[in-house]
N, C-alpha and C positions, 0 to 999 in steps of 0.2 A: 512610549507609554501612552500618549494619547491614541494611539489605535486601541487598546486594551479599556481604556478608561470610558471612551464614547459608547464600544459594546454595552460595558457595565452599568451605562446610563440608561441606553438606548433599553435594554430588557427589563431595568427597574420600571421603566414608565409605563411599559406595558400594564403590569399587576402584580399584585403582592404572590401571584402562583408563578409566573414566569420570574419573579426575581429571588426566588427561593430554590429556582434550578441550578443558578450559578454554583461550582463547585470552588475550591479554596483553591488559591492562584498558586503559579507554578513560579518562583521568583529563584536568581542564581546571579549571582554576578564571580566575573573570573579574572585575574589578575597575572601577571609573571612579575617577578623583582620587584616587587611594590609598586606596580606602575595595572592602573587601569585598563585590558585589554579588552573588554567586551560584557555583554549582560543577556538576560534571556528570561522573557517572562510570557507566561502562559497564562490564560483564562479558559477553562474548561466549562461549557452550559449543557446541563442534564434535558432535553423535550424528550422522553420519555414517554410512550402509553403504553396500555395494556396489551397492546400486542406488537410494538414494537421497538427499540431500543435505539432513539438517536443522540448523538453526542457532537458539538460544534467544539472547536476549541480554535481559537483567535491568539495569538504568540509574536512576539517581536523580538527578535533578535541581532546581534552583532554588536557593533560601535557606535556612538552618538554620531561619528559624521557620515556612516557608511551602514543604517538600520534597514534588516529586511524581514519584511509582514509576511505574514501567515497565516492562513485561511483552512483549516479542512472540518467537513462532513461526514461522519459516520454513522450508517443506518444498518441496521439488523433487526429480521424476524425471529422474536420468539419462541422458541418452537413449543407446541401444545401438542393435544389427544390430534385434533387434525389434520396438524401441520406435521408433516414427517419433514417434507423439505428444507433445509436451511437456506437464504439467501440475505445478501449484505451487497453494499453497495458505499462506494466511499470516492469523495470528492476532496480535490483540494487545490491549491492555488498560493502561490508564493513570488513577489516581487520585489525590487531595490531600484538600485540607479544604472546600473548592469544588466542585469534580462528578467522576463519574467518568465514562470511556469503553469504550467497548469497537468496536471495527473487525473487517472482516475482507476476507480478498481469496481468490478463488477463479479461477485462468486454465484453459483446455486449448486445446490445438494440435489441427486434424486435418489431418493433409495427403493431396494428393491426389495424383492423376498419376503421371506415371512418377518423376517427384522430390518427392517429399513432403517433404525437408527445407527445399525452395525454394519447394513451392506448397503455402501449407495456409489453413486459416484460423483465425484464433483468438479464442473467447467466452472473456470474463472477468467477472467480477458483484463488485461493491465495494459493502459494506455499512456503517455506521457508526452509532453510536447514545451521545447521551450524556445523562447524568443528574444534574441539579443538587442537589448535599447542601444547600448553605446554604438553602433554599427545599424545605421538606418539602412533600411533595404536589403535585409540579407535572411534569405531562405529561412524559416524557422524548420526547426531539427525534431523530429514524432517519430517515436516509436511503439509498437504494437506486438503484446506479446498474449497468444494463448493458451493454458492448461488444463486440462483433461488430467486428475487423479483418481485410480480405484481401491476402495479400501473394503474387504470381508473379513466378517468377523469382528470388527473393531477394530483391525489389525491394516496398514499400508499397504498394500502390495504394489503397485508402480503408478508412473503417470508419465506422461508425454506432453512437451511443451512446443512451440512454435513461433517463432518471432522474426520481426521486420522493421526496417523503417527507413526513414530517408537517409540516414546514417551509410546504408548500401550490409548492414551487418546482417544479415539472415541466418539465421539460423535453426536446428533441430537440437532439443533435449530430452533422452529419453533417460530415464533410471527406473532401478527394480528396487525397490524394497525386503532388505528380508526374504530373500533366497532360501527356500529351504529350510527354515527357522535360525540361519546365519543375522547374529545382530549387527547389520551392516547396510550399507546403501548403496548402491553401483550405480552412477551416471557415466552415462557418453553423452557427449558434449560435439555438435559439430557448428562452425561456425564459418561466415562464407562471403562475397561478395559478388555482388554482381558487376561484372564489364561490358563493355561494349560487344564481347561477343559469346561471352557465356558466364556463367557459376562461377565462379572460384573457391574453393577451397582455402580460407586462409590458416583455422584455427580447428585440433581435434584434442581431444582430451577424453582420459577416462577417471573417473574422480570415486573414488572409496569414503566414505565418511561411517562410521560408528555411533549406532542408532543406539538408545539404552536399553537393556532388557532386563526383565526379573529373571536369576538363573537358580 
């Protein structure tokens, strides 16, 4: 609670405008058989301007002898008359007495056409990396994943993803949206390792999912 509390100090001092951003906290506590298992609370702060949309939200979770902090950043542009592009960017960070994390996410929109709000396409890059305390000295684990979706009309039509990391899991995902006005989603899924002397193959998959449609 004191990581929540110092935030909500720290931005009152600033000014009566920064302390009017705080949004109303996010409090839960959870239990099994009458017995206290754990708690979770949230502070969400609005910084906001006229052409962009950030949002910090600071959270503590778990058990009193085993609590873990939480940190993320969320930025997005507005879109106006000029702005046809979308882009967002979002940060975060999470530690205990176990390991710590760090993530991040990176998107942009470009559109094209005579309707660039309908036809564009959008790359995003999802980063993650985490670090184990209890075990000094030991490799930290990053992953690295990038996607490419295209959407006309308003409408999905596929996108293709690409991912790696120290993990050794490499992988391709490709899926098609809506085939033909089929309300459905087709991914293949390959997923892989590398050895000492080539690619592997570990993991393929084809996955259906049921997208909603007005019929």
């Amino acid at each position: 609670m004191s990581a929540l509390g110092g935030l909500a100090l720290a931005v009152s001092l600033v000014g009566p405008t920064a302390a009017q951003a705080i949004q109303k906290p996010d409090l839960s506590v959870s239990a099994h058989d009458g017995r206290f298992t754990g708690y979770s609370a949230a502070l969400p702060v609005d910084l906001s301007t006229d052409t962009e949309s950030a949002r910090v939200t600071a959270r503590i979770a778990g058990t009193l002898e085993r609590p873990t902090y939480d940190l993320d950043l969320n930025l997005n542009r507005k879109l106006d008359a000029e702005h046809f592009g979308k882009r967002s960017l979002a940060l975060g960070a999470s530690w205990n007495d176990r390991e710590a994390r760090l993530r991040s996410s990176v998107s942009k929109m470009f559109g094209f056409g005579l309707l660039p709000r309908a036809n564009y396409v959008s790359l995003s890059m999802d980063m993650n990396a985490a670090q184990p305390i209890a075990v000094p000295g030991q490799i930290p684990v990053a992953r690295a994943n990038v996607r490419s979706a295209l959407t006309l009309d308003g409408k999905p039509i596929g996108s293709i993803a690409v991912g790696g990391g120290s993990m050794g899991d490499e992988g391709v995902d490709v899926s098609v949206t809506r085939p033909f006005d089929i309300p459905a989603e087709f991914t293949v899924s390959l997923r892989g390792a590398a050895t000492q002397d080539a690619w592997r193959l570990q993991d393929s998959r084809l996955m259906v999912r049921l997208v909603k449609a007005s019929w």
